[in-house]
Structures are given as C-alpha cells and as structure tokens.
N, C-alpha and C positions, 0 to 999 in steps of 0.2 A: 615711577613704576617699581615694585619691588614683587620679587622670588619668592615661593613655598615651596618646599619639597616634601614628600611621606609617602611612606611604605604602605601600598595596600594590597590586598589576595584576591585573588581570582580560583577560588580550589577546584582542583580536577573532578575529587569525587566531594561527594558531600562531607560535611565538617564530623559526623558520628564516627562514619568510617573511618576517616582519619586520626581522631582520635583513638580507633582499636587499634589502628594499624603504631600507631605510639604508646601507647601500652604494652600489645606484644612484641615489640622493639625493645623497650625499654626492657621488659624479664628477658629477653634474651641475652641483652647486654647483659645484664644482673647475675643472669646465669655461668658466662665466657668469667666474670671478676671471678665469683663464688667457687670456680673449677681451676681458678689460678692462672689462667690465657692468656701469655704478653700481649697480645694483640686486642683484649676488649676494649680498648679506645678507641683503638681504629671500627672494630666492627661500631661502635657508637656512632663517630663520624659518619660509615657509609650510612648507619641507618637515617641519622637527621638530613643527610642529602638527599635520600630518598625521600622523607618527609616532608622535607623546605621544594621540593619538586612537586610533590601531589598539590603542595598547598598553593606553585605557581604567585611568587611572589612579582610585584610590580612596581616601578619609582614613578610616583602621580608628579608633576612638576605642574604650578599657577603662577602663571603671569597677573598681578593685582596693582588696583589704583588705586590708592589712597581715597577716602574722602576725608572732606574737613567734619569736622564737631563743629556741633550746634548750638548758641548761646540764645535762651529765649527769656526776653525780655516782657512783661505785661505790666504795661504804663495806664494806672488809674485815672482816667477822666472822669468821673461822675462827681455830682456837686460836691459831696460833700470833702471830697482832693481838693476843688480849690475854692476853699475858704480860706483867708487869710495869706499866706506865704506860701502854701501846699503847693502850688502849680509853679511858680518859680524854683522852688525845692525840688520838684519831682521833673520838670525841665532840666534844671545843673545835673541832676544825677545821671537822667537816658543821658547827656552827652560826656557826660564822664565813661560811664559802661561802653559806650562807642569805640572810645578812644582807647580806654582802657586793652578791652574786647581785641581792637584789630594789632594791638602793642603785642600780644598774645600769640599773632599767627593762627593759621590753618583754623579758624574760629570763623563759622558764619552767624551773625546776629539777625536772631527774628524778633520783630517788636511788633505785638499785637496790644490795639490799643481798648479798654473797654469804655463806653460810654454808659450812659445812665440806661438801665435795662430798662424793659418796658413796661408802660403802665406804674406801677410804685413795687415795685420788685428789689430795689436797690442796686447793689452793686454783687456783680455774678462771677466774680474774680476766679472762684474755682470751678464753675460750669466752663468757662472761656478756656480755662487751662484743662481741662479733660478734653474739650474738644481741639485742642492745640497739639495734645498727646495722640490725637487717635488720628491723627492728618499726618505728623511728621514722625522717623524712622526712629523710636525710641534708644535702639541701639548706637546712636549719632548724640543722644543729647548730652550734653560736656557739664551745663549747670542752666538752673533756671533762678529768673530777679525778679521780683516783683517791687514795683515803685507805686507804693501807696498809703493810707493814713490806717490801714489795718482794718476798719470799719466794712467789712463783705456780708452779704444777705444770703446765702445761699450755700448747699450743702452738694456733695459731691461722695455718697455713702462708695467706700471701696477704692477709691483711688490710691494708685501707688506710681511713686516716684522716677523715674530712672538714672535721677543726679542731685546733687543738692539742692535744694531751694531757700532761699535767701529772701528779707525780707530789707528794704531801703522804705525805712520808715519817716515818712513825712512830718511836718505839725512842729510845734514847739513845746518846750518841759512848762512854760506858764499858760497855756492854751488854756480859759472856763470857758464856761456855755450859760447860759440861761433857756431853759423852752418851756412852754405851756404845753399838759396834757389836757384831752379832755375825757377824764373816766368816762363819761356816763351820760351819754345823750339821747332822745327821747328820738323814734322817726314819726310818730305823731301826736299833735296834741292836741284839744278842745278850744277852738278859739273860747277867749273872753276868759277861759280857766288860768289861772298859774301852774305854771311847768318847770322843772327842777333839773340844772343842770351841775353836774360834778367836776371841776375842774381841779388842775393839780398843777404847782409853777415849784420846777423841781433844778436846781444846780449841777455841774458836773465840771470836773478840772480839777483845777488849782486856785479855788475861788478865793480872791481876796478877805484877809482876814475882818477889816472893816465894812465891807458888804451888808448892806441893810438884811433884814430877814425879813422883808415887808414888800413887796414888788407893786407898780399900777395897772390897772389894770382897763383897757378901756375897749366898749363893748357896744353894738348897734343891732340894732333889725331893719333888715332890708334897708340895710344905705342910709337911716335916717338920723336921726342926733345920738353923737355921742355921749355913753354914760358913763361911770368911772367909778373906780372900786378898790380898794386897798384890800391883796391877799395874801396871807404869810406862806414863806416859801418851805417846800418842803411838808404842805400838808394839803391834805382835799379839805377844799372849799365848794360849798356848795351856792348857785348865784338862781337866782329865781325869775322867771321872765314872762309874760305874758301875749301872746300873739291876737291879731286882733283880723287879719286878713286871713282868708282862706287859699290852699292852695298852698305852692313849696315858698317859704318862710326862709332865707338865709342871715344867720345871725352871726357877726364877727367878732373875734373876740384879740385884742392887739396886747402884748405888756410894754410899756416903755423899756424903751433901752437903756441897760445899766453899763456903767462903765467900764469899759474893757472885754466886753463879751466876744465873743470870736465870731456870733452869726446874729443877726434879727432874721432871718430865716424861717428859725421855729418860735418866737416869740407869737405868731399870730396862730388863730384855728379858723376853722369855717365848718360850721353847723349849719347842716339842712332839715327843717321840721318840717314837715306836711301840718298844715291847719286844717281839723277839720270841723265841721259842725257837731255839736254833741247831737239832739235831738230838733227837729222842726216840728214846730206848732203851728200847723194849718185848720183852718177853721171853713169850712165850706157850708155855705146856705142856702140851701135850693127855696124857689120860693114857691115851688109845688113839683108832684110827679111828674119826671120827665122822664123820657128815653134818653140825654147826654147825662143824667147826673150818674149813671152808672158807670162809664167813662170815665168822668172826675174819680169816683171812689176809687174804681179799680185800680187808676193810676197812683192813687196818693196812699193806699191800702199795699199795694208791690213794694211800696219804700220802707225797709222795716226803720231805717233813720227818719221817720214822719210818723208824728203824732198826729190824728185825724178827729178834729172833733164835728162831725156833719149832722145840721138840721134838717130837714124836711116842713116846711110849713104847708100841713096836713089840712088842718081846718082853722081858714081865717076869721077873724073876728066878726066877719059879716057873713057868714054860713048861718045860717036859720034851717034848720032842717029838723026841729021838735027834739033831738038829743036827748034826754035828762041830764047835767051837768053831772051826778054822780054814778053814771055807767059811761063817762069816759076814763079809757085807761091810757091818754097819751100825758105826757110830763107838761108842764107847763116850759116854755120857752125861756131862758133866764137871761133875757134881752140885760137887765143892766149888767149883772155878772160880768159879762160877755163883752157887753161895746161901753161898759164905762170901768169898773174895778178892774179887770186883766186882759183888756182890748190890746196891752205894749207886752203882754208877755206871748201874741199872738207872732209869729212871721211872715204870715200870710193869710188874708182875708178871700176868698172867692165869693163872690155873688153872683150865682147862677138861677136864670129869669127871676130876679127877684122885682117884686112891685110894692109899692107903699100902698101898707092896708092897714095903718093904725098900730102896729103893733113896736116899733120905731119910730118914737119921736122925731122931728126934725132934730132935736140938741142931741141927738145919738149920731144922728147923721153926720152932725158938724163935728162931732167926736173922732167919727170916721176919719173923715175930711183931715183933722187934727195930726191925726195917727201916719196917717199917710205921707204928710209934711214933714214930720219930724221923724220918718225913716223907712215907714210901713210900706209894707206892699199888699195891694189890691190889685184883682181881677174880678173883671165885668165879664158874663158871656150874659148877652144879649137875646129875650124872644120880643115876643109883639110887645110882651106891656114893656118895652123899654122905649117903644114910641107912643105908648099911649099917655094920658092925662094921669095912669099912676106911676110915669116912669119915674126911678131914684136920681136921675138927672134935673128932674124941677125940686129936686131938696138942697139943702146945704152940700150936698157931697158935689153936686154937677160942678160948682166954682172948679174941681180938680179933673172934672173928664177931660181929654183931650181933644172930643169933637159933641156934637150934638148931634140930636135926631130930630128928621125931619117931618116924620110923625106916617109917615112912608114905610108900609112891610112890604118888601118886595118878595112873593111865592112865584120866583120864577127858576125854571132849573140851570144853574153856572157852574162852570169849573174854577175853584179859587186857584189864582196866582203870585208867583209872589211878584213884587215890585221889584223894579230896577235898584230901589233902594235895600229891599228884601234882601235881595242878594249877596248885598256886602254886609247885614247884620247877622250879626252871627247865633240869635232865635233860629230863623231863615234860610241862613248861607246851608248849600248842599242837599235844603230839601230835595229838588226837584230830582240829585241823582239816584234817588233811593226807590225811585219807580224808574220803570220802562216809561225812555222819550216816545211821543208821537208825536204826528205832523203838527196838532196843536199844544204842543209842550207836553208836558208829565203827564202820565195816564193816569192821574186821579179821578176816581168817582166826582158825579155832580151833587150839589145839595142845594136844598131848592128853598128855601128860607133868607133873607136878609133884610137887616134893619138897615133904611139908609141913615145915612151921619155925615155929616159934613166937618172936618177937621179943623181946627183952629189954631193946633200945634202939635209938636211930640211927631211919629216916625209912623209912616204907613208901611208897612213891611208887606201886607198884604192884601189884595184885591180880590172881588168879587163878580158881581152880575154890572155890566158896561166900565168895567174898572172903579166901580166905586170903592172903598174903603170899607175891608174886611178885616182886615187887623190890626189897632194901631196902640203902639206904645209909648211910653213918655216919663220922664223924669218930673216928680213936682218936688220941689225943695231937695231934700233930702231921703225922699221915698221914690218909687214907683208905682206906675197905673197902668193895666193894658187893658185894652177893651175889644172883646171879639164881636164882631157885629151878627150873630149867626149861632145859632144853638143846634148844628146839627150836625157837628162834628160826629156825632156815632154814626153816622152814616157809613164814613171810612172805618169805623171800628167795624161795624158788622159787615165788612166787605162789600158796600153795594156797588159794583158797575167797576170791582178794581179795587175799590177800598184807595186810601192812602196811609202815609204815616202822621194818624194822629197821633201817636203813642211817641215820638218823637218829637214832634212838634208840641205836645202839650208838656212833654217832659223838660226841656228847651224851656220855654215857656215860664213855664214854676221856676226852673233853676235861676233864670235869670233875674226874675223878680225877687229870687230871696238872695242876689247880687254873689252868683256862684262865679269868681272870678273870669273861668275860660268862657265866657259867655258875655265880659263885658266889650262893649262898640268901639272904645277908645284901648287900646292895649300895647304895653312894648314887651317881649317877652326874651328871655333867652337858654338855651339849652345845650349842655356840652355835653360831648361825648371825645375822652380825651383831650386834645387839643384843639378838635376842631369845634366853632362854636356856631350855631345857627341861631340866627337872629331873625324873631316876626313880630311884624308888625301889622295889626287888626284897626281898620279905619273905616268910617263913612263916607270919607272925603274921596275924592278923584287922585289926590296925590300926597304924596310925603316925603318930608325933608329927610337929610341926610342922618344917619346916626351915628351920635358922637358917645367912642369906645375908651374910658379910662382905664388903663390898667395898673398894676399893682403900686406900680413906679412912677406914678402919675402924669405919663408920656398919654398922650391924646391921639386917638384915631378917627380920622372919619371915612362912615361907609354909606355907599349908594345902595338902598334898597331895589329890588327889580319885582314886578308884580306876579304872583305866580297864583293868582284869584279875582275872582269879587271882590273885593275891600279886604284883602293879603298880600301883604310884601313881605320878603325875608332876603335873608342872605343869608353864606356861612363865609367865615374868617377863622384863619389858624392864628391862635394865639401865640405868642411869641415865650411866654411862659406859666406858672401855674399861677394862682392866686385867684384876690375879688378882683373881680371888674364890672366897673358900674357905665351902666347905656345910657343916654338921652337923646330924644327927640323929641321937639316944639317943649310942651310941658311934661310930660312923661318921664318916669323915671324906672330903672330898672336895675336888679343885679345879676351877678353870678357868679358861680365858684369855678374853678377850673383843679382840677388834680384833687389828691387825698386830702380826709381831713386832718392829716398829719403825716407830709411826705416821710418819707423809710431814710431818707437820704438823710435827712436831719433830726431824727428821733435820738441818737448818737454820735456826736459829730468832735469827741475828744479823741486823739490817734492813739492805737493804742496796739500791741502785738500778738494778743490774746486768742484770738480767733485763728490766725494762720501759726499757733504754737504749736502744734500735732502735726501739719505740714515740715515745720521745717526740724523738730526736735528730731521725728521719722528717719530723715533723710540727711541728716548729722550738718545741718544747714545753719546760718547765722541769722541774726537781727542786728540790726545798724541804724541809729539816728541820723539822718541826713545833717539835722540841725551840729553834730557831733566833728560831722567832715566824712568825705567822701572814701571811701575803702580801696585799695590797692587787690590786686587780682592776682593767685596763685594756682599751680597747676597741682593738686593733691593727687597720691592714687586711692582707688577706688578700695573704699569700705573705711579711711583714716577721715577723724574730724577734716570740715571742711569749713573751717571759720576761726578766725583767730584775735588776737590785738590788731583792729586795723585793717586788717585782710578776708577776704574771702576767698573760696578754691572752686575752681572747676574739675573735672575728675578728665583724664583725657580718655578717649575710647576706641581709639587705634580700628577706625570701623574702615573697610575696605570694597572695593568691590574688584569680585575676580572675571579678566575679560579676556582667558585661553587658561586650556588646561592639554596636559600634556603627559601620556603612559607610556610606559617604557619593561620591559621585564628586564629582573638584576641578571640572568643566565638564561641561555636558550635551553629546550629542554632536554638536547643532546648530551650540554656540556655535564647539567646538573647528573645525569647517566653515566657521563664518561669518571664523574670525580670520584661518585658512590661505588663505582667499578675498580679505581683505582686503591677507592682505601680498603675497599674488602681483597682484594690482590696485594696490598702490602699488611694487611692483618694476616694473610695466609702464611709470607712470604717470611715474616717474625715468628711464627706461632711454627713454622715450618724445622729452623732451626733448632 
C-alpha cells in the first residue's frame, strides 16, 4: 500500500471574486511600497492570509494499491504458423516469455490464443488484439508479443497502442513455397464444348537456385483418370477441358512436389463447374389433333433452352376428300430429313397418338428403334390407335417398347397413382405432396381413357383404372423409352375435378429422358456447406450399403446411411478437414470439395514482418527472428525505444488503484484570522514608529 498527498481548495466565495479581492490587495500593497511604508510586507502577508483563507485550502491524503502491469501475449495457431518448425518455434518462445515475464515481477501475462478464423478469413491477429484492448485496462498494459509467422488477413483502420508491440517472428531464413493459382475459372460451361481454364504455378522464398522452371502438373474430373501436364513456373498457362456430365463438375488440379517446399498444402486447386446443356432439340409428332398436344407444346415452348420442332399429321395419305393437290397450303412432311439425315442430332423424340399410315416406312422405324439404342430418347403418349392394328408397336420400333398392348381401350373414369415403385423414382418421388391428400390418396382429377399394356420390362412408376400400367419407363442399351398409356393428361391441365401436376410430372418426365442428372434412379451425391457434409443417396432398392468416405490423406471412413424417404438415404458427417473427398457405394462413385478454392491460409505461407511493420514501428516496438535466439526482457520508460541487440522492453505503468481518501484543512478558519490580524498589528506597530 502506498500514500499520496495534495493540496486542494474548497473556496468560500466564488473564484472571480477572489480573484478581485487579490487584485485590490495587490495595488494596495503597491500602493503602502510606492508612499515608502516600512510595513508594506507585512500588510502583503496579512493580505495573502486573508486570501489563502477565502480560498480554504485543504490536505487530500489516498490510501493506494498497487496493481501489476500487464503483459499480453497472442500466440498464432492458424495453419499457416505451423508449417514446418513454426509451432515448435512459437511453443519455445510463449515459454520463454513466461519465464522471462514472471523473472520481471509485479507482471501478469495474458495469452490469447488465435485460431484459424472463420470460413477462409485467414488469420485476424489484429481484430483479436483490438478486442483484447477494449476488454482489458489500457492504462495497465506494460508491452504486447506477438508469436507468429507475420502472414495476418485482416485490418483494424485506427488502432492505437498503449505499449510496445513486438513481433517473435517464426519460419526459417531458407523457407520457399510452391502454389498453384487459379486465374480464371468458368462457373458454367456447355457440356460436350471445350472450356478454358487459367492457371498460374508461381514461387516464393528462398527458391533454390537449381530449381526446375517447369513444374507437373496433374489434373481429373470428377475423380476419374488422371491427366498430366508440364507448366512453366512463373507464368499463366492456359489448360483446356471438356465436361461431358451435367450438373456440378469438380475438377482437381495437383503439382508434384518439388524438393524442399515448405507446404503441399497449396500445390492443389478445386474447380467447380456447373455443366449445362447448351440447347435441346426435341422433336414432337402428333399423329393428329388433339386436346394433349397443346400441353406437350406449351410445356416444351416455356423452356427457352428447348428447340421445338412439332408436326401435326393433318391429312394422311389415305384422306380422299376431292382436295385439288394445288390449293393445298400445308408443307410436305420431311419424314427422311427428320428420321434418317439428322434423327442423332435430335435429344428427344415424342410420338404423341401417333399411328402407321404409310407415311414411315418400317426401315424409319428401325431407324428409330436404332437411335434409341445408341443413346436417344423417346416418348410414346398413347390413344386408341396404339391398340389398334396401326399401332407403332407392330413396327420395328415395338422390339424397344417396354410392355405391349392388349388391344383393350379402356373409357373408364380412374384416378392415376403412383406405384410403390413410383415412389422411390425420382420422375415420381413427391408427386402426390404437391396436391391436397384425401381418404383415397392425392386429389387428382380422373381421366377417363387407357390403353391396357402388359409389361415385359423397365419400371412401372404409375398406375391407372384396376392398377394396370399407366406409366412405364425403361432403359434400352444406352437410350431411353417411356411410354404413357393415356392421352389425357390435359385433363389436369385444364383443372378438371382438381386438376393435378402435369406440368411437373411431364416436366420430370422430358428432364429425365434427356438424362438430366438429379433425376437419375441410381445416385450418390454430396454437398457441403463448410465442414459439415451431407450425403444422399437415391435408390430403387429397399436398402443400401454403407458409404465409404476418402479424404484428402487417404484415411477411409465408413458411414450408415438412415432413410429419410421413398428411395432416399442420406446423412451428414463433419469432416475432419478441407480438401477432395471421394464417396462410394456398391458401384457408385462420387466427389467433393470441402473449403476455398484456394485456402487464405496458404496463398502466402513465407514469414515475413511486413504486415505488422506499422504496428510496431508506431509504438517504437522490435521484430526478432525466433530462429535468431530468443530475447532477453527489459523495463524501458515510456516514450524511449523499446527494443534493442537482443532485448526487448516493456514500459512499466505504475497503474494503482485508490481504496480511502482522506481531507484535512492546513488552518482552521479562526487561526487563518487571528494571523492576517496579527501581521496587520505588526505593519501598524513598524509604520507606527
């Protein structure tokens, strides 16, 4: 505990006053000298008696405790501290400063530690220190250390110091790097187009002087064979790639590692492309006026990505109706055009009621048939003549239908449902939420039309009048086929009885036939959002095996999926850190990125003191190489350099706190009376003489 003592006033009258009243003191005095009066000192003295009395002086005495000073410490955790020796280096230092610190006395050490900020923010070494300032009693801090490689992401506009700040710099004087940029990456691209990406493999250090100027370069899509590339360092290379799947495309991009690099860290990238279709060419054929073909158009007319090219077969070849052949004005049908010269540059074929009237050969048919094997998709909507003797089923095309007809129109009114199989297909999956349930399922309109079919293979998704087979789809070779048994889908368009979702379901429908990924049956997918990764899995089956999770460091994980649908399982799993990670399950294969496409943490990863030089230049503070030897600890005072050969200073700051105070007046106000009385009785008593 130590003592203050000082003098403070309590004035009688206000401070103006008193001041005149010492003014005309003072000329009076002035006056007693100027007329020659032994005695104008003394009247001087009475007068300041009198004045040190109005002004009521007083002795304030504080009783005070000490506090200690404050030494604060912020010790770098984030990756890019411990690459290499950093974290061993920046360990010996905090316990150096410890020791140092408590060798010191009356020093309390705070060590805030920072970790990797969030999301790809880097390291916030001065945000941590401003809020480290606004918590603890600035008047208390002695000196501030920072133990890290120099490399901080973040700005702190206006901060000011209250002791030196000092930097214990990390790394070694031969520390290089190698990393891969990636200028210039596309977020969408044209399947089937080539797409152009910019890379850059750029040095930093102390890079050996025999160091190739050539680096490797190796590079995948979506997980599947690697490619390889020699790129000179030091300059954008441009690498050209072509995606061929639709949907998000992750493409990896690796450099070998050269010898002596300080990280493989940033040697790799992860590019995400969205694949999208450029234009679809759907071809629809009505094989006369109906009320559904308006439906087809409207829906494939809404897509401005869908080229449409739609026939109407107006008048068939066996129409006799006396015409003149030269007052018709419809085109003629350009049947080879169409289904034999550029039938592969079609994506989708619809035959809606269409019937064999001469006007397609059967070797058009088998053309079809062809087309559909080797990739194509077709759709059948179904009227009568698909059960009658001209349905397209007794042509070469039926080899590919999925079921047949049994020559059976059933005109009775049903509500389609979907199948149990329906369900987990994902054409299917969620129709029925998208109406109000009732007692007997979804409130779909009825329609009163069906062809019966008997199935032979491929996927009945949907059912009709006694559960027969209302919509069934199928894979043939390498194409697709679905066949609607029922041409009266506008029923639900034009709201009868409720309406339903055709406009979804036929949309569904198309996408999947022209094999728009999140629509295929068999799927492993995965999806991150920071760390945490959810995993889904889209099946027919009743169950599925475990999925097995590579990550970057080719440590293996396996996970139980839990079913959270109709033929949907998923999970989420926190990954353990950033990078690719590749999925399997049964034959499936899947990937994904996790974190930036160039973590912050490693985009600079040479130590360096550049960044916190304003900080400590400011505050007359030092920079020290760990790798150099550790610094000895001095008490400077405040405002002289505080760094030296060897040494750095803390400033001390004699901060207290007071816990009793205690007033006192120097004379009562009697006494201060009796004096001023006394000197003007011995001015009289001289001047008297």
């Amino acid at each position: 505990m130590i003592n203050g003592q000082e003098i403070i006033f309590a004035p009688l009258l206000p401070w103006p006053m008193i001041a005149g009243i010492s003014v005309l003191a003072a000329l009076m005095v002035g006056l007693a000298l100027w007329r020659g009066l032994r005695g104008w000192w003394l009247r001087g003295l009475a007068a300041l008696a009198l004045i040190a009395a109005l002004t009521n002086p007083s002795l304030l005495s504080e009783e005070r405790d000490p506090l200690r000073d404050i030494a604060l410490v912020l010790v770098d955790d984030t990756a890019s501290n411990r690459l290499g020796i950093r974290e061993e280096q920046t360990e010996a230092a905090l316990a150096h400063l410890e020791d140092a610190l408590e060798g010191l006395g009356d020093i309390d050490t705070r060590i805030i530690r920072l970790p990797d900020g969030p999301g790809n923010s880097g390291t916030q070494l001065k945000t941590a220190l401003a809020e480290a300032l606004a918590e603890l009693p600035r008047d208390r801090i002695a000196g501030i250390f920072a133990l890290s490689d120099g490399q901080i992401h973040d700005e702190a506009p206006g901060l000011t110091l209250p002791a030196p700040f000092h930097l214990l710099k990390t790394g070694e004087e031969t520390d290089w790097d190698r990393r891969l940029i990636i200028r210039n990456a596309p977020a969408f691209a044209i399947l089937g187009e080539p797409v152009t990406l910019t890379l850059r493999v750029e040095d930093q250090g102390a890079v050996p002087p025999d160091l190739s100027r050539f680096a490797t370069l190796d590079y995948a899509i979506n997980g599947g064979e690697m490619r390889q590339a020699m790129v000179p360092v030091g300059e954008d290379m441009e690498i050209t790639v072509t995606l061929d799947r639709g949907g998000m495309n992750v493409l990896q991009f690796e450099l070998e590692e050269a010898p002596g690099e300080l990280t493989m860290r940033n040697n790799a990238a992860i590019v995400q492309i969205n694949g999208v279709r450029d234009r679809l060419s759907v071809l629809l054929v009505s094989g006369e006026p109906n009320a559904g073909q308006r439906t087809w158009r409207n829906l494939l007319k809404s897509d401005p990505a869908v080229d449409l090219v739609h026939f109407t077969i107006l008048r068939p070849p066996d129409r006799h109706d006396g015409v003149p052949v030269n007052e018709l004005s419809l085109i003629a049908f350009p049947t080879r055009e169409l289904f034999v010269d550029k039938i592969d540059e079609f994506d989708l074929i619809i035959f809606d009621r269409y019937r064999r009237r001469g006007i397609l050969p059967n070797s058009y048919f088998a053309n079809i048939a062809r087309y559909v094997e080797d990739g194509g998709a077709l759709l059948v909507v179904g009227g009568p003549e698909l059960a009658s003797a001209d349905s397209i089923w007794r042509s070469p095309l039926g080899d590919v239908f999925p079921a047949y007809p049994t020559a059976r129109v059933i005109e009775e009114g049903f509500r389609p449902q979907v199948t149990e199989l329906g369900k987990r297909h994902p054409v299917t999956s969620g129709l029925e939420a998208l109406s109000p349930m009732t007692e007997d399922g979804p409130g779909w309109g009825r329609w009163f039309r069906q062809i019966d079919m008997i199935p032979d293979r491929g996927q009945v998704v949907m059912s009709g009048h006694d559960d027969r087979p209302l919509l069934m789809l199928d894979r043939v070779q390498d194409g697709r086929l679905a066949l609607l048994a029922s041409d009266q889908t506008w029923l639900w368009d034009r709201g009868y009885e409720g309406g339903g979702p055709q406009l979804e379901l036929l949309r569904r429908l198309a996408h999947w036939m022209m094999g728009e990924p999140d629509l295929e049956e068999e799927t492993l997918s995965a999806t991150a959002e920071g760390n945490r990764v959810t995993i889904i899995r889209r099946t027919l089956r009743d169950e599925v095996g475990e999925v097995t999770v590579t990550g970057p460091d080719g440590a293996e994980t396996a996970l139980e999926l839990e079913e959270h649908g109709p033929g949907e399982y998923r999970t989420e799993w926190d990954a353990p850190e950033i990078g690719l990670y590749r999925l399997s399950e049964s034959d499936l294969e899947a990937v994904v990125a996790l974190g930036p496409q160039a973590p912050r943490e490693f985009e600079e990863t040479i130590a360096t003191a550049e960044k916190l030089r304003p900080l400590v230049t400011a505050s007359r503070g030092g920079v020290m190489r760990v790798e150099e030897g550790l610094p000895d600890l001095r008490l400077v005072r405040e405002g002289r350099a505080a760094a030296g050969r060897g040494w750095l200073g803390l400033t001390p700051r004699d901060a207290y706190l007071t816990t009793e105070l205690r007033t006192a007046a120097l004379l009562p106000g009697w006494l201060w009376l009796m004096l001023a009385a006394g000197l003007a009785l011995g001015a009289w008593l001289r001047e008297g003489r």
